[in-house]
MARKE-970662 format. One record per residue: x, z, y of N, C-alpha, C, O in turn; residue number from 1. Coordinates in steps of 0.001 Angstrom, whole numbers. Layout:
<sites>
<site <X, Z, Y>, <X, Z, Y>, <X, Z, Y>, <X, Z, Y>, NUM>
...
</sites>
This chain:
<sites>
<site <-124217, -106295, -84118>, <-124686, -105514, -82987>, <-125736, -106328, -82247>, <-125574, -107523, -81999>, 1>
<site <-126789, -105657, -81913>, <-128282, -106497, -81113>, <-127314, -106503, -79795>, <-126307, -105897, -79429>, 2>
<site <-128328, -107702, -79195>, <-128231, -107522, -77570>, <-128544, -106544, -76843>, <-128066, -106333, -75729>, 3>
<site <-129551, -105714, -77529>, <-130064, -104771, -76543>, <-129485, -103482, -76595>, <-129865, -102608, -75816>, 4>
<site <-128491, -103250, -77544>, <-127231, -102112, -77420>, <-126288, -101897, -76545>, <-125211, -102484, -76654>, 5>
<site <-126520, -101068, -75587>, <-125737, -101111, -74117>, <-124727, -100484, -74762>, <-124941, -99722, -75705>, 6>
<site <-123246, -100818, -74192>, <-121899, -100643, -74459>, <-121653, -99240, -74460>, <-122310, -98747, -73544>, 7>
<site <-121088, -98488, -74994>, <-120577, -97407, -74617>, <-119729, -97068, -73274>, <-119758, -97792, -72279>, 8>
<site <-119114, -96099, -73356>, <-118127, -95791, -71593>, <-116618, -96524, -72315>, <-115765, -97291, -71868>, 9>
<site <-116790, -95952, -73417>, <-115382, -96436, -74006>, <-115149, -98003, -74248>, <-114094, -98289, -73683>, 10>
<site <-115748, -99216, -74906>, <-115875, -100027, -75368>, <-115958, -100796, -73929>, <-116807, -100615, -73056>, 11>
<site <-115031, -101556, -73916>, <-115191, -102882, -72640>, <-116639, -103510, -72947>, <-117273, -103357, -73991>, 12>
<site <-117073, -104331, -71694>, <-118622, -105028, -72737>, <-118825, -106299, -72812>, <-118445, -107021, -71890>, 13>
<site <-119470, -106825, -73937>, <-119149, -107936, -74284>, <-119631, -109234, -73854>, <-120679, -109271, -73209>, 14>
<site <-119024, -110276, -74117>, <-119216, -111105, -73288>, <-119724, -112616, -74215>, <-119699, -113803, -73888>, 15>
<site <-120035, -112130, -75096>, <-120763, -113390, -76409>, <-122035, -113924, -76030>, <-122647, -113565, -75024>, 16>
<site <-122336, -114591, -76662>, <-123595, -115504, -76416>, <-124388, -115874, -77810>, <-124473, -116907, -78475>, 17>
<site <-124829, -114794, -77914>, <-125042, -114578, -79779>, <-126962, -114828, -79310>, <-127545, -114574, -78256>, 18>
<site <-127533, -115482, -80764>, <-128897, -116342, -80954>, <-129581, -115257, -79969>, <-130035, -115641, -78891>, 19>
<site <-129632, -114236, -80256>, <-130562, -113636, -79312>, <-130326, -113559, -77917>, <-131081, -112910, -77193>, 20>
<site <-129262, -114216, -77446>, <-129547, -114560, -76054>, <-130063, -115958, -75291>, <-129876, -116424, -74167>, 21>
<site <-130635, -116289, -76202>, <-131455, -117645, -76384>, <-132601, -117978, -76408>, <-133106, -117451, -77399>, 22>
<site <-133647, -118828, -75635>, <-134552, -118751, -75804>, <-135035, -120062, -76901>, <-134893, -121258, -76644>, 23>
<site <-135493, -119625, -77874>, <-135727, -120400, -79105>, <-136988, -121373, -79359>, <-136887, -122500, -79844>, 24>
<site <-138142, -120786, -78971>, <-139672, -120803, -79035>, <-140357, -122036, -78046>, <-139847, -122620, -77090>, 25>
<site <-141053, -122115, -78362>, <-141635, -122996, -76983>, <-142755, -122109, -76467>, <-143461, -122449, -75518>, 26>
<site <-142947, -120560, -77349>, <-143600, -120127, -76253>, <-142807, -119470, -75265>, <-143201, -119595, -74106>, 27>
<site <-141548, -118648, -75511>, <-140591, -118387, -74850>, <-140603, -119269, -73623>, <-140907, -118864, -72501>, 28>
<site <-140166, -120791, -73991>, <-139923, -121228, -72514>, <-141354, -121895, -71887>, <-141429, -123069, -71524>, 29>
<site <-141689, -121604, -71870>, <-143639, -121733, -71662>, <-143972, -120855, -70722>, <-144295, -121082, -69556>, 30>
<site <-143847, -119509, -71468>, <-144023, -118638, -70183>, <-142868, -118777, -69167>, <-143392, -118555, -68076>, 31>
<site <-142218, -118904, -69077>, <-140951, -119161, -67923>, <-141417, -120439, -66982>, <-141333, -120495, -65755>, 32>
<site <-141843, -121281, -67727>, <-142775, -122530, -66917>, <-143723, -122275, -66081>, <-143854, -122528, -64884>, 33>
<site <-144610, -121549, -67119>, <-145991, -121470, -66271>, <-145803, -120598, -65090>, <-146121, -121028, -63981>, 34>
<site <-145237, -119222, -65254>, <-144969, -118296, -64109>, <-143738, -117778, -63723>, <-143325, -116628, -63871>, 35>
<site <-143166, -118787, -63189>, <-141163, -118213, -62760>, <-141479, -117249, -61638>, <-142428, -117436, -60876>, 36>
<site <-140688, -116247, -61557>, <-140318, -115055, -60418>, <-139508, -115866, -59549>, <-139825, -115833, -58360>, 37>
<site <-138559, -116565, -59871>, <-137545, -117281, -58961>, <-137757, -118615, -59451>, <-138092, -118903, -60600>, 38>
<site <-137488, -119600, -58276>, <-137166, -121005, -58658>, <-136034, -121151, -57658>, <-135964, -120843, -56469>, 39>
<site <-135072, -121778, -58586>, <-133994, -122185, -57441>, <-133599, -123753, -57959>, <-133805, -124258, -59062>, 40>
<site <-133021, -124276, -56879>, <-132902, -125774, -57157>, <-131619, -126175, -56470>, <-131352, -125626, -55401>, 41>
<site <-130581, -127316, -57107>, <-130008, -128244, -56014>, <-129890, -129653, -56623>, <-130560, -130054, -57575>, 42>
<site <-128913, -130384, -55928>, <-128899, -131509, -56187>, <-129201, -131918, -57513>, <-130222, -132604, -57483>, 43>
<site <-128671, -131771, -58876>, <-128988, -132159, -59761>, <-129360, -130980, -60621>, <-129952, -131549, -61538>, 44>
<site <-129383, -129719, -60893>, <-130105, -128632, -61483>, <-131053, -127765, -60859>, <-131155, -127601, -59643>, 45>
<site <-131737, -127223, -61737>, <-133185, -125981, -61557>, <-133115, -125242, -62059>, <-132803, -125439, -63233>, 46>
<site <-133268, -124254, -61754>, <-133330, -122776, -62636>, <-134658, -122013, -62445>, <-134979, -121456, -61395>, 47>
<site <-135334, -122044, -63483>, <-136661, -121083, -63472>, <-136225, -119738, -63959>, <-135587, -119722, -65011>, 48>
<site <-136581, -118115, -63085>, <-136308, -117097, -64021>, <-137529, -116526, -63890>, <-138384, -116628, -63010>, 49>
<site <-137459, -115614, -65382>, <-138617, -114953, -65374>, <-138602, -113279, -65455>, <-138344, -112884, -66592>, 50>
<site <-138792, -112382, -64622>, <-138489, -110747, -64878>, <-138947, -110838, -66240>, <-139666, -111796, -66525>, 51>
<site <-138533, -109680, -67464>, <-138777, -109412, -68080>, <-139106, -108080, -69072>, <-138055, -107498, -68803>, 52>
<site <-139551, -107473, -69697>, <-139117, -106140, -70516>, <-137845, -105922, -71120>, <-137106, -104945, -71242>, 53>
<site <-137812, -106942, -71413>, <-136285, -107145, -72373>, <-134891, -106253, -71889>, <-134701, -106367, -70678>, 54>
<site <-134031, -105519, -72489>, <-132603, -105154, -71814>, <-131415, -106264, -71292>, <-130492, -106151, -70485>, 55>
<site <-131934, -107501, -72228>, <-131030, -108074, -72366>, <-131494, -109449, -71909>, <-132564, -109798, -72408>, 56>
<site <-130909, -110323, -71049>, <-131070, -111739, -70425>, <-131049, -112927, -71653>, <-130251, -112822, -72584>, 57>
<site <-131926, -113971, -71569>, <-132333, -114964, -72612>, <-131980, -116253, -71919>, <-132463, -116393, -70795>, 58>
<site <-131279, -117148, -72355>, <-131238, -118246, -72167>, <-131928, -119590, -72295>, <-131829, -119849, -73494>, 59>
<site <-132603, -120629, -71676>, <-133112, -121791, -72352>, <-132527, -122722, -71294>, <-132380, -122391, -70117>, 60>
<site <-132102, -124286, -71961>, <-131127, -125463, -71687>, <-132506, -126424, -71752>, <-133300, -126218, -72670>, 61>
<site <-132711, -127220, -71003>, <-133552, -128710, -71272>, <-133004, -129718, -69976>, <-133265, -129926, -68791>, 62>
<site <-131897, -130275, -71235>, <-131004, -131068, -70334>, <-131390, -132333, -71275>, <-131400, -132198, -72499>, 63>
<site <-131660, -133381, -70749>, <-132761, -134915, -71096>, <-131355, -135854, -71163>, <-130264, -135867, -70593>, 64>
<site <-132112, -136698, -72300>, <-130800, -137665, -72684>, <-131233, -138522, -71703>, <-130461, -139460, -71505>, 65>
<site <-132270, -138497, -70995>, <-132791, -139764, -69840>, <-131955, -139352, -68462>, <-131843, -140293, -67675>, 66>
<site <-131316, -138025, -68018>, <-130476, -137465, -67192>, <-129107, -137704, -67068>, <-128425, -137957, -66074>, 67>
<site <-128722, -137539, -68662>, <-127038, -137525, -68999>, <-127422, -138163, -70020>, <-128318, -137870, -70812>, 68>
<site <-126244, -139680, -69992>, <-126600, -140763, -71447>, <-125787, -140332, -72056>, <-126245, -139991, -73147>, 69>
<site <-124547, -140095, -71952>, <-123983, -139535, -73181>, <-123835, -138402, -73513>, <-123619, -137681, -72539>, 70>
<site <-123854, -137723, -74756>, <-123423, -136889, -76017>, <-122343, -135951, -75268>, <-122385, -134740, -75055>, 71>
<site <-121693, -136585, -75050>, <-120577, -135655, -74513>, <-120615, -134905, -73462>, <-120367, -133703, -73373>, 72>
<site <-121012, -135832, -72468>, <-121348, -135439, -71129>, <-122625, -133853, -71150>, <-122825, -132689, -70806>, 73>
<site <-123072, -134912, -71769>, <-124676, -133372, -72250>, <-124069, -132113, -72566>, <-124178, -131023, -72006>, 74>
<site <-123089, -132640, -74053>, <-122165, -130840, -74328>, <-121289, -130471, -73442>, <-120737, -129372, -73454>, 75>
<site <-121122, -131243, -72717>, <-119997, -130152, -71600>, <-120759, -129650, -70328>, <-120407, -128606, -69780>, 76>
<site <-122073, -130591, -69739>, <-123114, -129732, -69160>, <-123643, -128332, -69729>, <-123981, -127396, -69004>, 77>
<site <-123660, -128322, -70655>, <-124461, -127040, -71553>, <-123286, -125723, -71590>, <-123477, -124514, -71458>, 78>
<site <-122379, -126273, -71755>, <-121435, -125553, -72126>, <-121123, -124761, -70925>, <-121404, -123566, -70830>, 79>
<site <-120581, -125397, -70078>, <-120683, -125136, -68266>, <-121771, -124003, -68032>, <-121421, -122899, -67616>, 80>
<site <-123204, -124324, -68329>, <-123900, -123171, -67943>, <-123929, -122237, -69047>, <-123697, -121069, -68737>, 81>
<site <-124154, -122477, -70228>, <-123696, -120983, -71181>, <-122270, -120135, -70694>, <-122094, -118924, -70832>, 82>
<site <-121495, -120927, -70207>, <-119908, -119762, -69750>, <-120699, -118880, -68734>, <-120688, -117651, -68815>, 83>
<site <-121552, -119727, -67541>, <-121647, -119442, -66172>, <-122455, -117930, -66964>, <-122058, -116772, -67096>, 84>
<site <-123406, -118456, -67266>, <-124842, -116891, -67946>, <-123705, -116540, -68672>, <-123593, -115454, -68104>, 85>
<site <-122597, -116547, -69592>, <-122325, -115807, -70269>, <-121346, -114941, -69567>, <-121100, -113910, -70192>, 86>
<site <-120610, -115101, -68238>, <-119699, -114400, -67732>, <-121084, -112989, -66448>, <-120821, -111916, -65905>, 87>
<site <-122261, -113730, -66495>, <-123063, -113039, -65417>, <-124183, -112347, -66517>, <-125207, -111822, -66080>, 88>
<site <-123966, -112384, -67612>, <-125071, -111623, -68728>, <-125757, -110279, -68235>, <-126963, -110046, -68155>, 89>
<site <-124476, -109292, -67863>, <-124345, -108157, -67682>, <-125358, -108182, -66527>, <-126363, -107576, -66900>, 90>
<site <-125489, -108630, -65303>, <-125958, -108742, -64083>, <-127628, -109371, -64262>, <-128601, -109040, -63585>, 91>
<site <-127584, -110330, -65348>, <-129155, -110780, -65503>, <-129660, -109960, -66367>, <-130600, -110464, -66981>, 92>
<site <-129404, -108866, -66668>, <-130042, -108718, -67679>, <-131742, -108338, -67360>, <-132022, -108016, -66205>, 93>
<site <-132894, -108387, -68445>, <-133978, -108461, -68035>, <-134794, -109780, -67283>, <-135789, -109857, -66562>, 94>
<site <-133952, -110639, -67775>, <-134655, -112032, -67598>, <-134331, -113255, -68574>, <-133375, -113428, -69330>, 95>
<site <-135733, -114245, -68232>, <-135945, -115131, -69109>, <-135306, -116068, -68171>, <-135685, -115856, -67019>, 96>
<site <-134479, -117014, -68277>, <-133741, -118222, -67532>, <-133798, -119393, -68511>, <-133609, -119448, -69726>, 97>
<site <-134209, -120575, -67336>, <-134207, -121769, -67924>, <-133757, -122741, -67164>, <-134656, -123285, -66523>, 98>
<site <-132761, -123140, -67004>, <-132271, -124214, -66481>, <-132324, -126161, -67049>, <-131880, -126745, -68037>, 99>
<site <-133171, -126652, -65711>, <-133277, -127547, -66354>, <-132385, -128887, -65686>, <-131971, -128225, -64734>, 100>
<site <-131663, -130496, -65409>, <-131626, -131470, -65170>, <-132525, -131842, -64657>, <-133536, -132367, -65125>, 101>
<site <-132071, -131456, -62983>, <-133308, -132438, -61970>, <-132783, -133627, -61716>, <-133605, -134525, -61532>, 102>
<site <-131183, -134022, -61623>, <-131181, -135348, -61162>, <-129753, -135589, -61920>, <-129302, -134921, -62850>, 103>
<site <-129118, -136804, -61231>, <-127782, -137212, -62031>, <-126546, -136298, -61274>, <-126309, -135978, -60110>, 104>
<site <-125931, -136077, -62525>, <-124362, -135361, -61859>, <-123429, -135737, -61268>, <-123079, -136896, -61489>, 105>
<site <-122676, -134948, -60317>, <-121664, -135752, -59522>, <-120711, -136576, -60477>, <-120638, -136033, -61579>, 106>
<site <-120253, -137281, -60412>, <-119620, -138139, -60937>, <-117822, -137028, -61682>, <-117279, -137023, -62786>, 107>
<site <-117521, -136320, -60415>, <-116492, -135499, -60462>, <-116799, -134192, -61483>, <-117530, -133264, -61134>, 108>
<site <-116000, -134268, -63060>, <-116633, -133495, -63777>, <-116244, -131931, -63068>, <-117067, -131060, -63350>, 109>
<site <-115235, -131548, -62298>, <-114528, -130490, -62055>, <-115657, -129813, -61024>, <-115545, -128605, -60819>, 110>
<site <-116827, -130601, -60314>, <-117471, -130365, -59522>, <-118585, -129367, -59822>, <-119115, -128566, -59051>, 111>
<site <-118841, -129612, -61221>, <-120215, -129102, -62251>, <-120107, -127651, -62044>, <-121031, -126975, -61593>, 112>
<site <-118620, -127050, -62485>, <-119255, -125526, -62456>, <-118987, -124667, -61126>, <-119184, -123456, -61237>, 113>
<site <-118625, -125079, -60071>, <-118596, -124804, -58764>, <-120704, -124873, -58427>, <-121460, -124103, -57835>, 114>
<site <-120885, -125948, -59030>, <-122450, -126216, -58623>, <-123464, -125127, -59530>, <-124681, -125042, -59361>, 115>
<site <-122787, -124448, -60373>, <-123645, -123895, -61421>, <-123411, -122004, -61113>, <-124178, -121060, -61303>, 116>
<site <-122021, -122075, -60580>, <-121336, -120381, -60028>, <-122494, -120264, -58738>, <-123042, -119190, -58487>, 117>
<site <-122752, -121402, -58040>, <-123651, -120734, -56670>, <-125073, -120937, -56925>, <-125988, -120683, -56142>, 118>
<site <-125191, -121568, -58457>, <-126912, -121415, -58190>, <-127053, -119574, -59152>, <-127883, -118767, -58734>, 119>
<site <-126503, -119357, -59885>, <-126197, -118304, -60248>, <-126252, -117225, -59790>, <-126816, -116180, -60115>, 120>
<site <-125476, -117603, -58812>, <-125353, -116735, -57711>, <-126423, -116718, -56798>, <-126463, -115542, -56434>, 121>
<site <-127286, -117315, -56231>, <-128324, -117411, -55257>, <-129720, -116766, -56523>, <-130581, -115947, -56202>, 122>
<site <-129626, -117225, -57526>, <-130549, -116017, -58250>, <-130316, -114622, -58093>, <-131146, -113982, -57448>, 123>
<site <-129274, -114013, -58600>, <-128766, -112627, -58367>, <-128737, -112385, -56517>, <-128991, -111186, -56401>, 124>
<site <-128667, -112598, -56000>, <-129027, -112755, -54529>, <-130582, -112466, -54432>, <-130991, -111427, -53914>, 125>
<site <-131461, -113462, -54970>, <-132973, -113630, -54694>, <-133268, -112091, -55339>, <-134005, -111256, -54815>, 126>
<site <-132471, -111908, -56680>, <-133128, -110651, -57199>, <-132835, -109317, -56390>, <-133615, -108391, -56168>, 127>
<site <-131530, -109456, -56011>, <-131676, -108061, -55763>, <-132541, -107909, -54178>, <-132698, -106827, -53612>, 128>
<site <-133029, -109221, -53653>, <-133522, -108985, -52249>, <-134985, -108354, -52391>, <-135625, -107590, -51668>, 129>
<site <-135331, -109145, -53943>, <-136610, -108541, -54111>, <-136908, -107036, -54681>, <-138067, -106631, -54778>, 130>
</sites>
């Protein structure tokens, strides 16, 4: 099933994170660079979004091994924001998002997705104000 197949009335809707909700390309996240609709920021993350044609919301990650030194730490950052977009899919849909590592993470791993639910949230906020 594509992303861009809206659920039926019957069918609960889904909540996967399948390749096409990904941004793959470097022109993909290029244009999201050059011209974001929203920029939101805090202590250690950024989120560029971009309106789009699309039905369906796209993801891009550029989290720097110069940010987070270890391997691990990196996959459980990533992971953290794929749940966050993957539980708010439904709500972005029609945008290009790129979240990037502006600075170092709180030390407290339990802290990460409390920090990632309100930048999330302050996008869907910015959008619907606009």
């Amino acid at each position: 099933m594509s992303p861009s197949v809206p659920p039926s009335q019957n069918t609960p809707p889904r909540f996967g994170f399948s390749r096409g909700l990904r941004l793959l390309d470097g022109k993909s996240f290029q244009s999201v660079f050059d011209q974001p609709d929203w920029r939101l920021g805090q202590q250690c993350f950024l989120l560029l979004a971009r309106e789009t044609e699309q039905p369906f919301p796209r993801l891009g990650l550029v989290i720097a091994k110069r940010r987070i030194r270890h391997a691990v730490d990196r996959g459980a950052v990533k992971r953290r924001i794929r749940e966050q977009f993957r539980l708010r899919q439904h709500e972005l849909a029609g945008l290009d998002i790129v979240v990037l590592m502006r600075g170092p993470l709180p030390a407290e791993k339990e802290n990460w997705t409390p920090l990632l639910a309100r930048l999330f949230d302050k996008l869907l906020a910015k959008r619907r104000q606009d």
